[in-house]
C-alpha positions in Angstrom: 0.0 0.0 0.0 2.6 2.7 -0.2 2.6 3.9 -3.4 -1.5 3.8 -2.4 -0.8 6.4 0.5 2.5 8.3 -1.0 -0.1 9.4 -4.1 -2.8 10.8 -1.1 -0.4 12.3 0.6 1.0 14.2 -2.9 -2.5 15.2 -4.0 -3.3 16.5 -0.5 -0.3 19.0 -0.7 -1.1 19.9 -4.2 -4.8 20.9 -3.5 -3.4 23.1 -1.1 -1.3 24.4 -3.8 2.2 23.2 -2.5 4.6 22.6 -5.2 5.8 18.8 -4.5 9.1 16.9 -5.3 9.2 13.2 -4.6 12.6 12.4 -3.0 13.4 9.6 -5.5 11.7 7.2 -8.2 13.7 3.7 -7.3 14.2 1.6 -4.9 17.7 0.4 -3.8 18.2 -3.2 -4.2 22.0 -3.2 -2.6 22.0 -1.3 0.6 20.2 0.8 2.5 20.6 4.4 1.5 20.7 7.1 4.7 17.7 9.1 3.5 15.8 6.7 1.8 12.6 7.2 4.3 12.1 10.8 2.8 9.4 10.9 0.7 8.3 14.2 -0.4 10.0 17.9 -0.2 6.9 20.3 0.1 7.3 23.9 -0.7 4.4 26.8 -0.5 4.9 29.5 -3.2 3.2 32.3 -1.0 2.9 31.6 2.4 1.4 33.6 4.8 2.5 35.1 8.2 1.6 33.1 10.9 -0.5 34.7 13.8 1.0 32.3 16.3 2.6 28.8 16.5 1.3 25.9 14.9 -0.5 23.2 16.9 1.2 19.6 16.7 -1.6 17.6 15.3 -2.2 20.0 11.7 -5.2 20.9 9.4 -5.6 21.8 6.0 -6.7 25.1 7.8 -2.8 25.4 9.1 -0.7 24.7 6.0 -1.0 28.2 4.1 1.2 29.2 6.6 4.1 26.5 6.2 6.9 27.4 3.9 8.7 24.0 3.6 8.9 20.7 4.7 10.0 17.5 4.7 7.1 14.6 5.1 7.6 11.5 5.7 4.8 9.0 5.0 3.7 5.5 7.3 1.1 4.1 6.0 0.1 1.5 8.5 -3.8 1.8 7.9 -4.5 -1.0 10.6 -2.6 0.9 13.4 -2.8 3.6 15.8 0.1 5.3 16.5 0.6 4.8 20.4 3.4 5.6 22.5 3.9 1.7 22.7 4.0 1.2 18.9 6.6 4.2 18.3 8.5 2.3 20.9 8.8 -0.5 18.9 9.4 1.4 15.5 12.6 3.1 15.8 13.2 3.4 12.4 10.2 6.1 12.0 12.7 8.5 13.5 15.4 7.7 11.3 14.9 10.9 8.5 15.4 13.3 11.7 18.8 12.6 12.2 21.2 15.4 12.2 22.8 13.7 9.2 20.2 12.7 7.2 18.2 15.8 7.9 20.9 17.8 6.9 21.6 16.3 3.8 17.7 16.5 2.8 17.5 20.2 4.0 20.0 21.1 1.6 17.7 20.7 -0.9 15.6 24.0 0.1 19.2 26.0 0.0 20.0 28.5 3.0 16.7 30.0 3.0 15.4 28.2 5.8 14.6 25.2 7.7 12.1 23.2 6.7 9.6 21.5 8.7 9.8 17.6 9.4 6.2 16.2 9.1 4.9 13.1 9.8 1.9 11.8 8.3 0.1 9.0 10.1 -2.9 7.0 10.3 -4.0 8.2 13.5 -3.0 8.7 16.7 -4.8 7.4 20.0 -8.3 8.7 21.1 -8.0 8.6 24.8 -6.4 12.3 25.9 -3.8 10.8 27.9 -3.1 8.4 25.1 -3.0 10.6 22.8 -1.0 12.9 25.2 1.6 10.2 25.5 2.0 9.8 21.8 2.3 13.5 21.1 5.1 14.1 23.4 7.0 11.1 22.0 7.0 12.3 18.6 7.9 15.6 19.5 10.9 14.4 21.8 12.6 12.5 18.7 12.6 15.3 16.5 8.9 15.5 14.8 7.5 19.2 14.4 3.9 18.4 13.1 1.9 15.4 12.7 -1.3 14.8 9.7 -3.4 12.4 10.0 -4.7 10.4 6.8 -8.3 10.8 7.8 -7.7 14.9 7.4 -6.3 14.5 4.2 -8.9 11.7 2.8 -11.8 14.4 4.2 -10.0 17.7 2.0 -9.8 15.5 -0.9 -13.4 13.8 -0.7 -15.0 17.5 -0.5 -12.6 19.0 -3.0 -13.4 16.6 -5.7 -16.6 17.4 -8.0 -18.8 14.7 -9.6 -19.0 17.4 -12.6 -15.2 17.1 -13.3 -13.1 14.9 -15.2 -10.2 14.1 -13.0 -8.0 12.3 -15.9 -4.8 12.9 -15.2 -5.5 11.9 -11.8 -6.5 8.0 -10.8 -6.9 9.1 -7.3 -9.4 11.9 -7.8 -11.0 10.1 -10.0 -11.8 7.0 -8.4 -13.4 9.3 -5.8 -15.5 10.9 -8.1 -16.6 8.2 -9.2 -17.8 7.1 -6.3 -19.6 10.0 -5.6 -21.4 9.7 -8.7 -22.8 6.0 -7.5 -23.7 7.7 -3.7 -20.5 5.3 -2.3 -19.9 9.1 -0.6 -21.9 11.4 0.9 -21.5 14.5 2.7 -21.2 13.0 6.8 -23.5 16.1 7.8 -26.2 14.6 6.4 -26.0 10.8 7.7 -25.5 12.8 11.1 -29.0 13.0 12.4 -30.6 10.2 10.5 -33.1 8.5 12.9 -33.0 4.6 12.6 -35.8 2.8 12.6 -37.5 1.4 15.7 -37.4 -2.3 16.6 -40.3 -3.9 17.8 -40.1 -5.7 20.9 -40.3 -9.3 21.1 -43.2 -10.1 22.9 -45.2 -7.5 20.7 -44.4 -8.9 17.5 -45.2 -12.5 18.7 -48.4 -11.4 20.0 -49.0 -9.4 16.2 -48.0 -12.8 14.4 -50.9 -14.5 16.4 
């Protein structure tokens, strides 16, 4: 499924009009190369000036305000990143190493540092859970966090059923399934009332 989340995660940034470079096109089939969990550089064309700092968990709402960046992308659908999973995944933190981070920062030039973003499936729902998780990430290095259900929501509501998204497979596919009602807007499902189930003894006593 990576190439599957790698092509959300490009689309997200460039419906939020990010200019995106993909770190590199092969695989290496020798050795492990130091930078080689890098996927995307990120670079906003006109930023804007942030009114305060940004919060760890980010929006679409915050990104007009983020220059650059370097995002690296774990697409473990099935998991929630926990404290106790990061534990056990050391290798998430790898592309923030002074040495590999340097060597990918070089890429913006001198103009600035960029960002290190992670994007995840999603973190825990519990507040101290989530709590525990946050302050990991931040202690090895991460500055910002998206989750994939943030990303999948922009792109669902972005994409029109009266466009042909042809150069895109992604968009596409979801407009497609809008087309066929596989999506609908969540507002509206929200205060659907479900039907009433009879209770047992009064649908006995209606049979007889």
């Amino acid at each position: 499924m990576p190439a599957v989340s790698e092509t959300i995660v490009r689309e997200y940034f460039e419906l939020n009009e990010f200019l995106v470079r993909e770190h590199r096109k092969y695989i290496s089939q020798t050795h492990r190369e130091e930078d080689d969990d890098i996927d995307f550089f990120v670079l906003n064309p006109h930023p804007q000036k942030p009114d305060g700092a940004l919060p760890f968990v980010l929006g679409s709402a915050d990104l007009p305000v983020i220059e650059r960046a370097i995002v690296v992308v774990k697409g473990w659908h099935t998991e929630t990143f926990s404290s106790s999973v990061l534990a056990r995944a050391p290798e998430i933190f790898r592309f923030v190493e002074p040495k590999v981070f340097q060597q990918a920062a070089r890429v913006f030039g001198e103009d600035g540092t960029p960002l290190k973003i992670l994007v995840v499936p999603a973190l825990p729902q519990a507040a101290e859970a989530r709590e525990e998780s946050i302050a990991l990430l931040r202690s090895k290095g991460i500055d910002a966090v998206i989750p994939f259900r943030t990303m999948l929501a922009d792109l669902i509501s972005a994409t029109q059923v009266n466009r042909n998204y042809q150069k895109s497979d992604l968009l596409q596919t979801i407009r497609i399934l809008k087309n066929y009602d596989f999506m609908r807007e969540p507002q509206l499902e929200l205060f659907k009332t479900k039907p009433k189930r009879k209770a047992p003894g009064k649908a006995l006593k209606a049979e007889a």
